[in-house]
N, C-alpha and C positions, 0 to 999 in steps of 0.2 A: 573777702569775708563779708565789709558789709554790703559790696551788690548782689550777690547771692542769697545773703541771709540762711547761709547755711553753712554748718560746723562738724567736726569729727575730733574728735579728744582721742588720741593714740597714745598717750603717756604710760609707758609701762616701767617698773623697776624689774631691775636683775634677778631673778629666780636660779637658785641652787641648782633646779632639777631642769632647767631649760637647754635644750639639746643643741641650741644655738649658739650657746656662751662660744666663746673661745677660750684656749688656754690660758691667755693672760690673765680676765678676768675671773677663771677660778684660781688662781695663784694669790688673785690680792685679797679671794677671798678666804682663801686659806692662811694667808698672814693676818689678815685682821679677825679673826678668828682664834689664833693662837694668840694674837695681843687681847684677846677677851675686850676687845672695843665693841662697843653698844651700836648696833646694824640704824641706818639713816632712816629717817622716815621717806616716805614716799612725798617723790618732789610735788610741789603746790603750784597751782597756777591759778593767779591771779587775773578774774574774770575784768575784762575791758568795761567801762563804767556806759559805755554806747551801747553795748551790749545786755549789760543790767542794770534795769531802772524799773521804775515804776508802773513801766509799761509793757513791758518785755518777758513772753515765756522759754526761761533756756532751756529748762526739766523735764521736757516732756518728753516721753518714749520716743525712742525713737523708729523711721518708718523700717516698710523689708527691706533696703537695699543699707542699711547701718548708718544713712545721713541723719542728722539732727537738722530739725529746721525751727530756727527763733520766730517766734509768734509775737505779735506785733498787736496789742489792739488796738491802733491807729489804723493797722494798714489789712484791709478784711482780706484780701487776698492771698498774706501768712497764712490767714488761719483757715484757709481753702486747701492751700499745699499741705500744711499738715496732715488734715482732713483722709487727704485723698492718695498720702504716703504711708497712713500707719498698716499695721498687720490688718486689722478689724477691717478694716477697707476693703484689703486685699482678697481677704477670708467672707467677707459678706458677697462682693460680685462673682468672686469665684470665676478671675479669671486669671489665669496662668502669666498671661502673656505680658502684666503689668512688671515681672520680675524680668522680662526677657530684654536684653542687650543687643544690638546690632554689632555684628562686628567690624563694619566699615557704613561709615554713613554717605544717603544717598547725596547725590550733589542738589546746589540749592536747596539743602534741610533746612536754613536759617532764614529762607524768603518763604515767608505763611502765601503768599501770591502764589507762586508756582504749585506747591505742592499739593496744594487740593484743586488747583484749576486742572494740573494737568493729569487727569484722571488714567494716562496711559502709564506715565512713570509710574505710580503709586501702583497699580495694578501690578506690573514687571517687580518691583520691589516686593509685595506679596506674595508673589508665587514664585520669587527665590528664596521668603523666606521659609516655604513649604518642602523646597525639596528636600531629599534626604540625606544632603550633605553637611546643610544646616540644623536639621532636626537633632541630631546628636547634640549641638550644642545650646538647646534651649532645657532651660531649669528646669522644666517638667515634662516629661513625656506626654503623650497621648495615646489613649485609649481610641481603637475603633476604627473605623475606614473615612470619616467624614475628614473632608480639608478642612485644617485649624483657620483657614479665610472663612468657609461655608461655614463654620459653625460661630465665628463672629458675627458673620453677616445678622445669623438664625436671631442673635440674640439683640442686636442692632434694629430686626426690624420686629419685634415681640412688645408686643402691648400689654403687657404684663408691669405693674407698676413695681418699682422695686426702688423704695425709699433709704436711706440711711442716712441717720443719726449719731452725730458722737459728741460730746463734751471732753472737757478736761478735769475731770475731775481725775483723772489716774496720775497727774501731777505730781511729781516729790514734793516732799512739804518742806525741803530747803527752800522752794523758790517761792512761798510765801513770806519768809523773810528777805528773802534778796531780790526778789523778782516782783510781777505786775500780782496783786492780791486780786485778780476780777475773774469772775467765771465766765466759760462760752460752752456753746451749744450750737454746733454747724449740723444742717440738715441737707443731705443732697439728693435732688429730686431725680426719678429717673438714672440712679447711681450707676446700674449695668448699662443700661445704653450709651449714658456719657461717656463713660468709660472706654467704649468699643470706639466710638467717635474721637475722644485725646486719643487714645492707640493710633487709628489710622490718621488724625491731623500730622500728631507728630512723628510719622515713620516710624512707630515703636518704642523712638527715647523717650521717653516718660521722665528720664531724669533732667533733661533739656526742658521739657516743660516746667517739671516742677521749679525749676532755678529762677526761670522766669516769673514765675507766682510766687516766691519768699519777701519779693518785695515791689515797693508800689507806692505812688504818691498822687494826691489828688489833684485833679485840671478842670478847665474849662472849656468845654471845644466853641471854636467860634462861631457866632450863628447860630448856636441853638436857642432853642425857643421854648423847650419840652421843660425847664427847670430841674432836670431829674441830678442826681449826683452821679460824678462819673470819676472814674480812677484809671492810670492805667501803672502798668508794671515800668519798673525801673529800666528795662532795653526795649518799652515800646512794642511788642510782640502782639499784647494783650489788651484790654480794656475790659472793667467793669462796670458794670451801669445798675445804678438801683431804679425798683421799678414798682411800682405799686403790688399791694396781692393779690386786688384784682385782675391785672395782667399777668401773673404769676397763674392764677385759677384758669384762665380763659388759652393761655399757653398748652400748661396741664394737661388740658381736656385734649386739645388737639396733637400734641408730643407725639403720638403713633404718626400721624401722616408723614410730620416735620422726620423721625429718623429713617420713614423707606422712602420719599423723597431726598435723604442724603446716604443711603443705602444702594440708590439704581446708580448717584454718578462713583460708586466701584464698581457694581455687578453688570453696569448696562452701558459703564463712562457717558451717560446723560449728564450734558454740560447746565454748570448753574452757575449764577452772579450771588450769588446770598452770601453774607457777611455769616461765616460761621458762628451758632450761638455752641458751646462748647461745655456747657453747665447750668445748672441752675440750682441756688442755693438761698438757703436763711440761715441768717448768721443773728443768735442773740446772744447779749455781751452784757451780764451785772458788773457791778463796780460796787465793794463792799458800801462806799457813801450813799447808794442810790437805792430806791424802794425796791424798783421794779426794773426786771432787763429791759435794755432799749434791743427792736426787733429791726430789722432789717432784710431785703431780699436781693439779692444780685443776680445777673446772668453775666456769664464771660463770654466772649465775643472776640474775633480774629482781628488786628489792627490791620487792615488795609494797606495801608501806607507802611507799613515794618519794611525798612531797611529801601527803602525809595526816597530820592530825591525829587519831591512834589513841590514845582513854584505857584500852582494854581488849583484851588480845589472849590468842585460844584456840588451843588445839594438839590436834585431835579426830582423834582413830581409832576411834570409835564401840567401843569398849571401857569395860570397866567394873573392870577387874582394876588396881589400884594406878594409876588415870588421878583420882587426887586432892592441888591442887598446896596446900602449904599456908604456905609462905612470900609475904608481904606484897610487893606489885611484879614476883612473876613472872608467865612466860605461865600462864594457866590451862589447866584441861583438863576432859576429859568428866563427871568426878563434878562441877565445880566446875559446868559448866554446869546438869547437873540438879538441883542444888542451887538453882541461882534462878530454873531453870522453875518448882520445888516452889515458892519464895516467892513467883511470878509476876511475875516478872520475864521478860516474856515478850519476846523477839525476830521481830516480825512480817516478813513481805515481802510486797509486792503480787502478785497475783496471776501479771503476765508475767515478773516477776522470778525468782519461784519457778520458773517454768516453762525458764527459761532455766538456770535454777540446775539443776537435776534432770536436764538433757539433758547436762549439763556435765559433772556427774557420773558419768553411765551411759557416755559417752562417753569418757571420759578413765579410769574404772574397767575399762572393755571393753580400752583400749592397757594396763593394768597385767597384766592376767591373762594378756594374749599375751607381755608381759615375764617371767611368771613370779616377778615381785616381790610381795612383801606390806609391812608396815608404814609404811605412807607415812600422810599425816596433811594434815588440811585446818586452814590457817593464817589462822582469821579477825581480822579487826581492827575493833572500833566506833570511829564518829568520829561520835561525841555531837553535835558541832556540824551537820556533816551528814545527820544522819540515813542512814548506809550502813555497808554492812556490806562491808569489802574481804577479798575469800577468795582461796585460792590453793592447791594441793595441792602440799606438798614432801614430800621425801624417797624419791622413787618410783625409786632403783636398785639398791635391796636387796634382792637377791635368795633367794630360800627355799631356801635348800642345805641338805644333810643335816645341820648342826649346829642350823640353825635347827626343822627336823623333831624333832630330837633333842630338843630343846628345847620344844616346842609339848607332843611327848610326856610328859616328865616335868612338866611346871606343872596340865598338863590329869588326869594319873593319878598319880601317888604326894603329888605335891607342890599338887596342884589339885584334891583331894578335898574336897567339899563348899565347893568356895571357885569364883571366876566363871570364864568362859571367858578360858583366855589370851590375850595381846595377840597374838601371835604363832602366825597357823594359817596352814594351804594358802590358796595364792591367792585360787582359785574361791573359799572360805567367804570368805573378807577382804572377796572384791567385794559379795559380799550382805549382810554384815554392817555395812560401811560405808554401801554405797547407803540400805540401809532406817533405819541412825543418821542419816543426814544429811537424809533425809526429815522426819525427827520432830523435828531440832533446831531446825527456823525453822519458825514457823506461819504457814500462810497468815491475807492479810487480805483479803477478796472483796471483788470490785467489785460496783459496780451493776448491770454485766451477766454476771454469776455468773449462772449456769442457777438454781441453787438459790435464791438471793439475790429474783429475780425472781419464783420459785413463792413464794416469801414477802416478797414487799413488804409485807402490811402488818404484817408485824412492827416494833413502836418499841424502841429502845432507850434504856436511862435516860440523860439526862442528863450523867452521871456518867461511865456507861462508855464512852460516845459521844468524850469529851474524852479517857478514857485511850488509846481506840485510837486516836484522831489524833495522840498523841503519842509514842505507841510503834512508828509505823509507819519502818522499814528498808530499804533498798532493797541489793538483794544485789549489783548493778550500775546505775552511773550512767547513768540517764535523762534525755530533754529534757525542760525543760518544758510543752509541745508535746504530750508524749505520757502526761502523766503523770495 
């Protein structure tokens, strides 16, 4: 109950007219009846005091599928699930498919890595969930000839804004005596196309999502430098990042590009590295003591590393200017990593890996530079155990305004004399200077059927090095065995 942060109250008493009773229990209630004894009240249950406090909303409607989710105003992320479970939610995007149930889940549903990387499964899961052996068993028919994918897609990649607002004020007004006395007001931006987006992240459970957003505590990621506040959910899944409303407006504007850029990798399986952004919300929260609501803006975002074992994690913008980390246990960076190319410490990938890797990049660098953002950073993680390397590109809504110009200028001329090129330039330089860093930083490992490889079969290699490259080998995304 309390990892989930969510609840169902099924207490029912015995009804006379209930077709379920057994014999017995209308027997007893036929002698207590004739003893003219006074019928019991309906049992009480006594709310957990973790549960109600000062801070806590139990009373609120509950969403379409009959869950109750405790709202939290510590933790913004409650009050996103709730948001995004009630009826009015459901009834404003107007999409069906939020009510809909898988009735076997796909494998690896619980690795946010696999599922959107590998745009084949999700595709096959799709268009089993179309056919018409399935269709019977979804909560609402459909009208018309279009595939229920095609007409997600339609509204997935639709520039059409479609805002939604809800408060609590439909609240019981028991839970102002027993529960948190503050009002909220959650705004979610873009509500239909998110919407379509969670559907396809999370293979259609919705309710696996939402479990994962009831609750949530705040951290610090190491290495960061941004100051921003960061949360994530209680199993790690999730992260939410608050973010100025500047960046909030400058997102906004571009949000069409950003959902047919994650639109082609179902319709077209175009491979991307981007940290899914999953929402975008403001959350403002009165508190009877306080004048005025304190405002707030989040975006949720995929955790990367969910359910991976990472003993080593990098923060690359293919910079060389102050990208060296030197505290013990943080993310490392650019200079750290060519520090242990230089000692050979080499990070290999297989050949289709890399190639998948490189396309991911040029593609996903291609939507930054029409964003007009620069400084974003590819977030890798080694897991030793697996031999994989989990990447993912954050921080891509920064945009290059004239302070940041200001800024590239002075590092690069008064202050960047004889010293490297700043972190911080024009987009278009960013994209080339990243692509060709991220080229160099994982080395290829040829196969057998390497063009090159083949003009020189009879090359032998010693022993020696033989053993090191089978043990140094990386894979940049997870492969079957089958194909490996």
């Amino acid at each position: 109950l309390e990892a989930t942060g969510s609840v169902r109250f099924n207490v029912q008493s015995f009804d006379s007219s209930s077709q379920s009773s057994s014999k017995g229990h209308r027997l007893s209630r036929v002698l207590s009846s004739s003893k003219q004894k006074k019928s019991k009240a309906a049992p009480q249950i006594q709310i957990p005091s973790a549960l109600c406090n000062s801070s806590t909303h139990i009373f609120l409607p509950k969403g379409y599928d009959g869950s109750t989710i405790i709202v939290r105003d510590d933790e913004p992320s409650s009050i996103i699930a709730w948001t995004i479970s009630t009826p009015e939610f459901a009834e404003a995007v107007g999409i069906k498919e939020l009510k809909f149930t898988p009735t076997h889940q796909p494998q690896h549903h619980h690795s946010t890595i696999h599922q959107f990387r590998d745009c084949s499964a999700c595709m096959d899961q799709m268009e089993e969930f179309g056919t018409e052996e399935t269709a019977d068993s979804w909560s609402n028919s459909y009208s018309g000839k279009q595939h229920p994918f095609e007409r997600l897609v339609d509204i997935l990649e639709s520039d059409k804004k479609s805002h939604f607002e809800l408060s609590n004020k439909c609240e019981k007004a028991i839970s102002r005596r027993e529960g948190s006395k503050s009002t909220f007001t959650c705004t979610a931006y873009y509500a239909k196309q998110f919407a379509v987006l969670r559907l396809f992240y999370s293979m259609f459970d919705m309710q696996s999502l939402l479990n994962s957003l009831a609750r949530c505590t705040a951290f610090t990621p190491s290495g960061g430098k941004s100051g921003s506040t960061f949360v994530k959910t209680m199993d790690d899944r999730f992260i939410l990042k608050a973010i100025q409303p500047i960046e909030i407006d400058h997102f906004l504007a571009n949000a069409h590009r950003y959902f047919q850029h994650m639109a082609t990798t179902y319709t077209r399986r175009v491979p991307t590295a981007l940290v899914k952004i999953l929402g975008v919300f403001k959350l403002s929260i009165k508190h009877p003591a306080s004048v005025s609501a304190k405002d707030c803006c989040y975006i949720i975002m995929e955790n990367v590393f969910y359910n991976k074992k990472v003993s080593k994690v990098y923060d690359l913008k293919g910079s060389m200017r102050n990208r060296l980390q030197t505290k013990e246990g943080a993310t490392l960076l650019d200079e750290n990593l060519l520090q242990e190319l230089y000692g050979k410490q080499w990070l290999f990938t297989r050949e289709y890996c890399k190639e998948l890797f490189t396309m991911s990049i040029h593609n996903d660098t291609y939507l930054m530079s029409q964003f007009n953002v620069m400084d974003y950073s590819l977030l890798v993680g080694v897991c030793e155990e697996e031999k994989t390397l989990v990447v993912g590109i954050i921080d891509y809504i920064r945009r290059y305004t004239i302070d940041k110009r200001l800024e590239s200028l002075w590092k690069s001329g008064i202050a960047g004399a004889a010293k490297k090129e700043p972190t911080v330039i024009h987009p278009s330089n960013y994209k080339k200077r990243f692509r060709q860093a991220m080229l160099n930083y994982f080395l290829l490992l040829p196969h057998k059927s390497t063009p090159w490889v083949l003009a020189q079969s009879q090359l032998k290699l010693e022993s020696g090095l033989t053993h090191f490259l089978r043990h140094s080998m990386f894979s940049l995304f997870p492969v079957d065995k089958d194909n490996r």
